[in-house]
Every structure is written in structure tokens, then in C-alpha cells.
C-alpha positions as CSV (number, residue, x, y, z in Angstrom):
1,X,-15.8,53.8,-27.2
2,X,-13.7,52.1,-24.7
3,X,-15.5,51.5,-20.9
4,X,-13.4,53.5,-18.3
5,X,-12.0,50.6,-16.2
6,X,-11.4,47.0,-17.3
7,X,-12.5,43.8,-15.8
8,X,-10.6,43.0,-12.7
9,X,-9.3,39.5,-12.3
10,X,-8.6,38.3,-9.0
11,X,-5.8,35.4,-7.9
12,X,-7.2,33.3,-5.4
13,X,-4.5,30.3,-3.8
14,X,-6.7,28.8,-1.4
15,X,-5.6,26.1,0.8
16,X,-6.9,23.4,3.4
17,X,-7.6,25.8,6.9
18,X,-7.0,26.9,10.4
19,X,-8.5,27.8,13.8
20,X,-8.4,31.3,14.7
21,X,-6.3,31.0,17.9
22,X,-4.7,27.7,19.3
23,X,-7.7,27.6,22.4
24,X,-9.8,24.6,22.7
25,X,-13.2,26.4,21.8
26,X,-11.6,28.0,18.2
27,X,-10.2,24.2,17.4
28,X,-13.9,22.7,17.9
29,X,-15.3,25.3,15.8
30,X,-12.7,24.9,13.2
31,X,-13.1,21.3,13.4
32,X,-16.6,21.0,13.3
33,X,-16.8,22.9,9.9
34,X,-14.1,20.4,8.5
35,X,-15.5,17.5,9.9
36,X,-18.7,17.9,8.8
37,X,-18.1,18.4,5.1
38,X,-19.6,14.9,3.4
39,X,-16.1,15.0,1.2
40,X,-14.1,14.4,4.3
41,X,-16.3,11.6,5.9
42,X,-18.2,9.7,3.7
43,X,-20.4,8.4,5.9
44,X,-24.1,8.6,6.2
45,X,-24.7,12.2,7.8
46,X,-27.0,11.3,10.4
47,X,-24.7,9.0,12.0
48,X,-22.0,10.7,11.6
49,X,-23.5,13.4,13.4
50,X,-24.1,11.9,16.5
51,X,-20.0,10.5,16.3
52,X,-18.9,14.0,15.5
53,X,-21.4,15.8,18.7
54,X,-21.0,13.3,21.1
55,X,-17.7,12.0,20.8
56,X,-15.5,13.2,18.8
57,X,-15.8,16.9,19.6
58,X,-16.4,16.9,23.1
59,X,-12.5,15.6,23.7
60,X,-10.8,16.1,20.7
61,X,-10.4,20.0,20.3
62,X,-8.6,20.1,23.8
63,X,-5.5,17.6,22.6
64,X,-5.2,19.4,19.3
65,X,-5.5,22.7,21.0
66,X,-2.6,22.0,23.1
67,X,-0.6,20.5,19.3
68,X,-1.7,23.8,17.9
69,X,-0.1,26.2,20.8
70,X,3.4,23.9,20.6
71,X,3.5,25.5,17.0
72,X,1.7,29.0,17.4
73,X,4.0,31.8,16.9
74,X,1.6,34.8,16.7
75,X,-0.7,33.1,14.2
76,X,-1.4,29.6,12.8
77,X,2.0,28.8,10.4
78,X,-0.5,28.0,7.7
79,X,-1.9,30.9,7.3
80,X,1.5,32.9,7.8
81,X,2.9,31.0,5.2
82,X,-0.2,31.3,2.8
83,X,-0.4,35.2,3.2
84,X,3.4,35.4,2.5
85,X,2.8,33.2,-0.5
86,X,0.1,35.8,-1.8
87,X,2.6,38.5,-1.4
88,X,5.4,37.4,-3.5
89,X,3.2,35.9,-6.6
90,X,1.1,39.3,-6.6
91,X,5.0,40.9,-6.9
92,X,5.5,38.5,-10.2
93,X,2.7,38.7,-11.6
94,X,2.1,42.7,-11.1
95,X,5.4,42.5,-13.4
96,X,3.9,40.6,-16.0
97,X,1.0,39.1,-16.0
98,X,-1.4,41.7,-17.8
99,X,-2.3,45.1,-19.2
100,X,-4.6,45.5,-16.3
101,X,-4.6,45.2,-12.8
102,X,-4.4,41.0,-11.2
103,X,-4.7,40.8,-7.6
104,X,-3.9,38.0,-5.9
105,X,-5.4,36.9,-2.2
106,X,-5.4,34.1,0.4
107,X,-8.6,31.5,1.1
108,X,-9.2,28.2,3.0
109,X,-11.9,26.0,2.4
110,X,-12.1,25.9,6.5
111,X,-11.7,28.8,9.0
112,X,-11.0,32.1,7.9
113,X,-10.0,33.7,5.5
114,X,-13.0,31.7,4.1
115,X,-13.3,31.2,0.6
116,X,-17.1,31.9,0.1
117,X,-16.4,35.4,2.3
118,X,-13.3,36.1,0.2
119,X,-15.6,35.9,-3.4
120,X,-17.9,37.8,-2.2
121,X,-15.8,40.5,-1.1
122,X,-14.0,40.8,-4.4
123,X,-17.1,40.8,-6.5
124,X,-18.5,43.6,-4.9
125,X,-15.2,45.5,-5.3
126,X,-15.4,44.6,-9.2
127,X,-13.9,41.7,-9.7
128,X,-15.5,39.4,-12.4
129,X,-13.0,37.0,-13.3
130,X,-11.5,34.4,-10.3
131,X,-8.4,32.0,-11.1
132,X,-8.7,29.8,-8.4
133,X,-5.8,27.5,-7.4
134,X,-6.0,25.3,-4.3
135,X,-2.4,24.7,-3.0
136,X,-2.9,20.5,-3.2
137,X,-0.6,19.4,-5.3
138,X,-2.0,15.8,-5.7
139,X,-5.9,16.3,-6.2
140,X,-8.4,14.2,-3.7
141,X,-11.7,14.8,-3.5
142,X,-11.5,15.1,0.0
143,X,-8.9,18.1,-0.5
144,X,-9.4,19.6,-4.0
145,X,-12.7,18.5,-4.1
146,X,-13.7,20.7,-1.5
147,X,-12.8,23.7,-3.6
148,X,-15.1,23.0,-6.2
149,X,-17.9,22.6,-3.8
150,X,-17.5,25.8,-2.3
151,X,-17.3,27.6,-5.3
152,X,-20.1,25.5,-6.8
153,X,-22.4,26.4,-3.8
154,X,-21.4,30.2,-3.8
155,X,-22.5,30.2,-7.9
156,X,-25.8,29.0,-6.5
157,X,-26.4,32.1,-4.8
158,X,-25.5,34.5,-7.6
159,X,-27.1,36.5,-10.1
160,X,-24.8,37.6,-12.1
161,X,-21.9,34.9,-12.0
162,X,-18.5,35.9,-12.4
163,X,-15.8,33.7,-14.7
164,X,-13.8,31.5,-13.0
165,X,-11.0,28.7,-13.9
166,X,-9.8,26.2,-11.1
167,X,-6.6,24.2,-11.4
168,X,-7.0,20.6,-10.7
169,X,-3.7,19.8,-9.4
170,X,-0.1,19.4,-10.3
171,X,1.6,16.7,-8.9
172,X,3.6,16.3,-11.7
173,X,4.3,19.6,-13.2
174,X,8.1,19.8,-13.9
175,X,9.0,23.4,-12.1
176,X,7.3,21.4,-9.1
177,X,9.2,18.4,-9.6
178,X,12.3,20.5,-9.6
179,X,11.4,22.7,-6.3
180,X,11.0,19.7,-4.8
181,X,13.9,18.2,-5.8
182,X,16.3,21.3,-5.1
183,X,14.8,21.6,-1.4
184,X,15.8,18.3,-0.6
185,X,19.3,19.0,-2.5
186,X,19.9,21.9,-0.3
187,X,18.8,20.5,2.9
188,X,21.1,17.4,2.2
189,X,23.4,20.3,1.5
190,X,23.4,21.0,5.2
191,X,22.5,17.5,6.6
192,X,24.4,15.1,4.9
193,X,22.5,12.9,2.7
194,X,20.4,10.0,5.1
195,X,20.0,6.2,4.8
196,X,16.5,6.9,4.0
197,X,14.3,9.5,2.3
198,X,10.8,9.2,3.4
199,X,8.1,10.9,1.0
200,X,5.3,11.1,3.4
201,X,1.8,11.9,2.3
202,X,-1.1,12.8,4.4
203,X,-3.4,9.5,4.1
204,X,-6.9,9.0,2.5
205,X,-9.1,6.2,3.4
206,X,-8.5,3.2,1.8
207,X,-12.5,3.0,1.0
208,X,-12.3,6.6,-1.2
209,X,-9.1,5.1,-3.3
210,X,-11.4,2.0,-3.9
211,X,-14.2,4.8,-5.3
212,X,-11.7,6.4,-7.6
213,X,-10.2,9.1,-6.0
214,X,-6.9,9.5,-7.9
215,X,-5.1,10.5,-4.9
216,X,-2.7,7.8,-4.0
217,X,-1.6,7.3,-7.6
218,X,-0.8,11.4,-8.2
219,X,1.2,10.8,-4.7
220,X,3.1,7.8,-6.0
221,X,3.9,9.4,-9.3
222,X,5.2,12.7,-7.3
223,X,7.6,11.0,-5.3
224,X,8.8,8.6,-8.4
225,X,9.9,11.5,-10.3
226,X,11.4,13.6,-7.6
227,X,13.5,10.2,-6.5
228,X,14.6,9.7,-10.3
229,X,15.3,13.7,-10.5
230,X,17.4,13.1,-7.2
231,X,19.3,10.1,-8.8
232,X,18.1,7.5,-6.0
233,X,18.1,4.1,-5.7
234,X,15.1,2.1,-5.3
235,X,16.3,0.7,-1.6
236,X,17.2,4.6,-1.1
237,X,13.7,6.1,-0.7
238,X,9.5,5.2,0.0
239,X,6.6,6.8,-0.4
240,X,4.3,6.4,2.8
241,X,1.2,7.6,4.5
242,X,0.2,9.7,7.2
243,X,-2.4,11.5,9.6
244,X,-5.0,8.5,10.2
245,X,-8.4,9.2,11.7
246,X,-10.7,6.7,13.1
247,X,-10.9,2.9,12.8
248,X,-11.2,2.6,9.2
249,X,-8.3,1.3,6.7
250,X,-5.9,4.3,5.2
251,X,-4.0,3.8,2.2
252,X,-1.1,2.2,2.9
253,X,2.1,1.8,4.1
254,X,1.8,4.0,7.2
255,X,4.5,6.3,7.7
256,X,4.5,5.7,11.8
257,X,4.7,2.1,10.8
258,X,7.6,2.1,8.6
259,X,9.2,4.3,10.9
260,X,8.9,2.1,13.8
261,X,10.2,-0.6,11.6
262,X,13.4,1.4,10.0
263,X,14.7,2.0,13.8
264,X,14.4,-1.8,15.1
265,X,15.6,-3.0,11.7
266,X,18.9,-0.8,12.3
267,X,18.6,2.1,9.8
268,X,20.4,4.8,11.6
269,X,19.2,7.8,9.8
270,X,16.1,9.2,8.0
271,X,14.9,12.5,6.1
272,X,11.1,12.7,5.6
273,X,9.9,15.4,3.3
274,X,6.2,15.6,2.6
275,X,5.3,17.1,-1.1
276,X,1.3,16.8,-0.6
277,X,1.5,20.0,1.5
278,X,2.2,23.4,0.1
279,X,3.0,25.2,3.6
280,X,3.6,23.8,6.7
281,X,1.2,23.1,8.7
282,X,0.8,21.0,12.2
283,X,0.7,18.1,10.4
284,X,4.4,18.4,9.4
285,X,5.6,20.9,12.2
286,X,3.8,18.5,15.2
287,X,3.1,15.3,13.5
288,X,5.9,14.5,11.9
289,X,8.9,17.2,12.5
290,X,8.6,15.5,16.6
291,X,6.0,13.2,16.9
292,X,7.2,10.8,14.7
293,X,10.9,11.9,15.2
294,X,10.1,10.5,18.4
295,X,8.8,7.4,17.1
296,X,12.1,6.4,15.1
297,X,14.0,7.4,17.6
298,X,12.7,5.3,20.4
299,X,12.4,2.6,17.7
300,X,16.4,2.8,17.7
301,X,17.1,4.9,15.3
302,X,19.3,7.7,15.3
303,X,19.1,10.8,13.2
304,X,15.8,12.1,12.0
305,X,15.2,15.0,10.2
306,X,12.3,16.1,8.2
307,X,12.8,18.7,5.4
308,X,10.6,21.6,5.7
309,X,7.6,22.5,3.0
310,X,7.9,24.7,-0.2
311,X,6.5,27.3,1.5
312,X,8.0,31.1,0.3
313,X,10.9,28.8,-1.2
314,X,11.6,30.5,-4.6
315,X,11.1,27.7,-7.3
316,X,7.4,27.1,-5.3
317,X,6.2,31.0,-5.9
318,X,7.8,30.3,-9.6
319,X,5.8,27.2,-10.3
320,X,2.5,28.9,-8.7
321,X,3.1,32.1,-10.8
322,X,3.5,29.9,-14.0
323,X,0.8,27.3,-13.0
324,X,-1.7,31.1,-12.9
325,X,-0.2,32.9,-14.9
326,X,-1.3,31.3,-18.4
327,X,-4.8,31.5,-17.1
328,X,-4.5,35.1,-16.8
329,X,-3.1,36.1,-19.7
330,X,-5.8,33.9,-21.7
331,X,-8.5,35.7,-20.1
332,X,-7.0,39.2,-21.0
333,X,-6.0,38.3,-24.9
334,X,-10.4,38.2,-25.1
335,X,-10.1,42.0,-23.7
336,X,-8.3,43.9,-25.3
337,X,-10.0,46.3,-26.2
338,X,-10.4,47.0,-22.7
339,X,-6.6,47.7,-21.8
């Protein structure tokens, strides 16, 4: 005799966070949930502590409130961008993905939607089988990572524990190879291709490459096959590094660096795309679509354009259907004599 409903499997594509609102008090709590997460500063807790209280988020949350509002258009552009994301892979995979209902949702390891709140909701609605699929392309434990703590920690407080599969990472997956590759194609399409293509990465210590974390290797191999797929010459393109916090040594180059040096050196014009991010975000929309715009620029340089993030682009909801997809149709081969 066949059970009356089937298990439920739930989608989840969670990515990095946000503040709620682009105000100063929404930004500290948003940043004080990040920055406190031992993945992200790897320094000892109690010192770190007094840095973060004292220091850091007394006077920060003002000056990245004011980066925040610059890009604010009715909500945070990440989160936009994530929720549209959820809507068109829940319209492919309701095609095909199973005999039985797949839903697919937004998370962020920070801020809200929150990833433990999101679980917990869908359990107690029936679900009992999570994909999980954090929109970093090039795992770090300080990204990635993060995910499998917060699901680890929310196993801890469960009785009965639902299946769930997480996706590492694909930096080099070839349908995300290709997305990339046609972006660039069809902004070049439009822009003319530059001197330069930039592949700018958001930065890791230098200390947590020295540890292991793969990061800086997955982010060199990403840009190495989207240059070859692109036909480039070596002189043609570089793979740099962004986003530095503190005092500490990031992985290097710097991309503010080499920007600085590209304009007093005479290069007249540069495209910087950056594959580590899924959606746009105010690192790319503030950081580096003006900020460093402004830096080449004023270095001497000419023409600067950066070339926006996957986003809803069509090859990046085929790639994260495919990278799922598999997942879900594994788990529902073992049921079938629940569909």
C-alpha cells in the first residue's frame, strides 16, 4: 500500500548575505553576524571581540551604509537577484526534475532569509530531503565553508534529521565555463573588445591559502579556462584580487593595484568581470563597477568597464538547474514506489 503523499524535496541556493535596509543600525547588525563567524576571521575570539566592539563596528556600518544606499533600489541587489534566481530554476525543474513535487527557495548564510530559519520552516511543512547549493563558485572555507557549518549546527538540534546533499563548488564545471565566456562575448558585443580583461576575485587572506584553503587555485583555474574558451593571449588578460580587510596580507595581485598600474603604464582600456560572485552584489556594483573605475581612471586610463554578474543570465539558471538537478533525480529513483 502506497503512503498518500511522497517525500518532499526542497532546492535550497543559498548565497553569502545582506542587511535588511541600507541604514547604519541594519549594516552593524548584519555585519556583526558575519564578522563574527571564526571562518571569516581566524583569529583568537576573544581578541577579536574586542577589535570587532570597539572598533570596528562603532564606525564602520555608517560608511558601508552610505555604499549600500548608492546601490539600493527597493531592496539589497543580492537578494533581488537571488529570489529571481529561485524563480526561474523552480520553472525548470518543475518541468523535469521529478515525479513529485521539488521546490526551490532562497538562503544566506548572513541576514535574512537565513538559512537555519529557512530549514526549519520547510521541515515542518514536510520537507525531508534538502539539496543545498551555495552560489560560490570557487569553494573557501570562509565562503562555502560557512554553509556546512550552518547546516552542521542546525543537524545538532534535530531529532529526526532530514537528508541532505551540498555541492562543493564548480569552478570549473563546463556550462559555467561557457556562461561565463558568452557574457563576456556579448558584452564585448556591445563594448568593443578592451586592451585588458581583468578577472577579479574577491580576496582571501594570504594566511588561510597557506592553511589549505583551495580557494585561490579554483580562482586561477576559472579564469584560465574561460581566457582559453575566449581565445586570449596571455598579455590579453589577469586574474587579480579584491575586497581587502584589515592589515593582514591578501592573496595576491591586488586588483586596485594593478589597476593603478595599467593607467600610469598607458593601457587605455579595461573590462573587469568577476566569476567568484553569482549575483551582483556591492562588491561589484560599488567596489568595483565605480570605485575602482575611479581608480584607473585617475591613474590615466581611459575606458573602464566591468561586465555585470551571471545573475538571471540564461546559461547561469542552466548550469544551476544541471549542477541540482542530478541530485534530485537520484534521490527520487530510491522512491518510487512513492510517485
Amino acid at each position: 500500500m502506497k503512503p498518500s503523499q511522497p517525500p518532499r524535496i526542497a532546492v535550497l541556493l543559498v548565497n553569502l548575505g545582506t542587511p535588511d535596509e541600507p541604514t547604519a543600525p541594519a549594516v552593524r547588525r548584519y555585519l556583526k553576524q558575519f564578522l563574527s563567524d571564526p571562518r571569516v576571521i581566524e583569529i583568537p575570539q576573544f581578541l577579536w571581540a574586542i577589535i570587532l566592539n570597539l572598533f570596528v563596528l562603532p564606525s564602520r556600518p555608517k560608511r558601508v551604509a552610505h555604499a549600500y544606499a548608492s546601490i539600493w533600489e527597493g531592496d539589497s541587489p543580492i537578494r533581488k537577484i537571488l529570489n529571481k534566481q529561485v524563480e526561474l530554476v523552480q520553472a525548470r525543474m518543475t518541468d523535469s526534475a521529478a515525479p513529485f513535487p521539488v521546490s526551490v527557495h532562497a538562503a544566506m548564510s548572513y541576514g535574512n532569509p537565513g538559512l537555519p530559519d529557512v530549514m526549519n520552516k520547510l521541515q515542518s511543512e514536510g520537507v525531508d530531503h534538502f539539496v543545498i547549493l551555495p552560489l560560490f563558485p570557487q569553494y573557501s572555507a570562509t565562503s562555502g565553508g560557512a554553509v556546512y557549518d550552518a547546516v552542521t549546527k542546525w543537524s545538532l538540534k534535530q531529532r529526526n534529521l532530514p537528508n541532505f546533499t551540498i555541492v562543493k563548488d564548480y569552478f570549473a564545471h563546463p556550462l559555467y565555463i561557457k556562461a561565463l565566456a558568452d557574457s563576456i562575448r556579448r558584452f564585448q558585443a556591445h563594448h568593443g573588445k578592451p586592451e585588458k580583461l581583468m578577472f577579479s576575485f574577491h580576496g582571501i587572506p594570504q594566511p588561510y591559502a597557506d592553511k589549505g584553503d583551495p580557494y585561490p587555485k579554483r580562482c586561477k583555474c576559472t579564469a584560465a579556462q574561460v581566457a582559453h574558451e575566449l581565445g586570449l593571449k596571455e598579455d590579453e588578460w589577469i586574474i587579480s584580487f579584491q575586497s581587502r580587510f584589515g592589515k593582514q596580507e591578501w592573496v595576491k595581485p591586488y586588483t586596485d593595484v594593478i589597476l593603478d598600474e595599467w593607467g600610469k603604464a598607458g593601457v587605455r582600456s579595461v573590462q573587469v568581470v568577476s566569476p567568484a560572485f553569482s549575483a551582483d552584489c556591492l562588491e561589484t556594483l560599488e567596489e568595483l563597477a565605480i570605485e575602482n573605475r575611479d581608480n584607473f581612471i585617475n591613474a590615466g586610463g581611459q575606458e573602464y568597464h566591468y561586465i555585470p554578474a551571471l545573475n538571471a543570465d540564461e546559461g547561469h539558471i542552466e548550469l544551476l538547474t544541471a549542477l541540482a538537478t542530478p541530485l534530485v533525480q537520484g534521490w527520487a529513483c530510491t522512491l518510487d514506489g512513492w510517485a
